[in-house]
N, C-alpha and C positions, 0 to 999 in steps of 0.2 A: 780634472773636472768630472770625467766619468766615476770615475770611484768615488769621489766625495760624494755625489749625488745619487750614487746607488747607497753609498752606506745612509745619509740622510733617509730615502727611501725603504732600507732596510728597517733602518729604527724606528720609524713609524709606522711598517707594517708589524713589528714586534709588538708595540703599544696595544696597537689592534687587536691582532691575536691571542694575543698573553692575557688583555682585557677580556675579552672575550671566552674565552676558556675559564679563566676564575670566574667571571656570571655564572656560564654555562655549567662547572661543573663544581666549583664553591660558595655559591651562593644559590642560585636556583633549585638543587636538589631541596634543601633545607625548607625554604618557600613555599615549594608546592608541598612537602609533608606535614607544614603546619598551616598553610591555607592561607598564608600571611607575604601578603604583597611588597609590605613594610621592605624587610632586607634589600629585594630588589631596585625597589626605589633607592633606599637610602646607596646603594654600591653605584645605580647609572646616574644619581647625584653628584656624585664624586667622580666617577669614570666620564662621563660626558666633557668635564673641560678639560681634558688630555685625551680623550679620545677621537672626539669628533674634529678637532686639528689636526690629530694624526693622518684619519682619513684623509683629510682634503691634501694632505704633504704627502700624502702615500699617491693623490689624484695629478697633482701638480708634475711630481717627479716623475710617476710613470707612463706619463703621459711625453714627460720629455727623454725618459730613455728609449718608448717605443720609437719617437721621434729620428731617437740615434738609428736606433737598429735597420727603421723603415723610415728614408725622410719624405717618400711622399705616401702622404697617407692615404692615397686611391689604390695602394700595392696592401693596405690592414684588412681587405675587403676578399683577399687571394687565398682560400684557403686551401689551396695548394701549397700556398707557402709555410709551412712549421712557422717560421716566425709569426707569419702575419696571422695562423690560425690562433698563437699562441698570444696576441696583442690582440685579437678577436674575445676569445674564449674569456679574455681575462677582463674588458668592456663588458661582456654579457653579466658577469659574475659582480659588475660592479654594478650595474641597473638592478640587478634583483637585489641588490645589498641596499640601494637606494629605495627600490620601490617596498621592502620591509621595512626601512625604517622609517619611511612616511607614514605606510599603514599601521606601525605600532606608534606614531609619534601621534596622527591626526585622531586613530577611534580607537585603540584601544587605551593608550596611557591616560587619557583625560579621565576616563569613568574605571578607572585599574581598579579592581577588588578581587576577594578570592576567587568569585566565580571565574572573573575573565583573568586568572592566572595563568591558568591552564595553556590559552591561546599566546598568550606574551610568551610563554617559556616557548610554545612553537616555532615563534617568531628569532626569538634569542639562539634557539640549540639549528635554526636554517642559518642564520647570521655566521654563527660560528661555523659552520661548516663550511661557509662559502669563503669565510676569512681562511680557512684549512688549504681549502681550495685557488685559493689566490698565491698560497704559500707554495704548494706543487705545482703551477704555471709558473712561476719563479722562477724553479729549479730545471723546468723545462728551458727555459735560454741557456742553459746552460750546459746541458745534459740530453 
């Protein structure tokens, strides 16, 4: 059961990441060189209905392996504990991944144009980093 569900979990933080990385580094470059918001719309067009499942399966899951690791979750608060700092650190990483893509969902996608390119790529290359970053707490349970 544990390994199926971590590989589930695996493969949807893939989607994420791997998503993420081509916005950030094959599709965004190009965008802000040409001042043309077009591409990036058209890729989180596409990417959004695999993506945004992924997350929530990457939410679901790791929320039930921290589970494993720590089953009471008054002990995720301990950060004394590696684990729990590492089931901590990785909730922080997930609110700031929520609260940018609120802020790019709510003010800035609606009125997207070249001007406010600039700030959506801000938004996308922290995204991806924290998606980076989600991937080395990973390897911290492990390691």
């Amino acid at each position: 059961m544990a390994g199926t569900l971590l590989f589930i979990h695996l493969t949807a933080a893939s989607i994420w990441v791997g998503g993420h990385l081509v916005l950030a580094i094959g599709v965004l470059p190009q965008a802000l060189q040409n001042h043309d918001p077009k591409p990036v719309q058209d890729f989180e067009h596409i990417y959004e209905r695999l993506g945004l499942p992924a997350l929530a399966v990457q939410l679901v899951t790791g929320l039930v392996l921290a589970h494993r690791l720590l089953p009471d979750r008054a002990t995720w608060a301990e950060w004394s504990n590696p684990v729990a700092r590492t089931i901590g650190l990785k909730l922080v990483c997930l609110t700031a991944t929520l609260a940018l893509a609120i802020h790019a969902r709510l003010w800035i996608v609606p009125s997207l144009n070249a001007d406010r390119l600039p700030l959506l790529g801000v938004h996308i290359v922290a995204v991806t980093a924290l998606a980076l970053v989600f991937v080395w707490l990973g390897v911290c349970f492990r390691y």
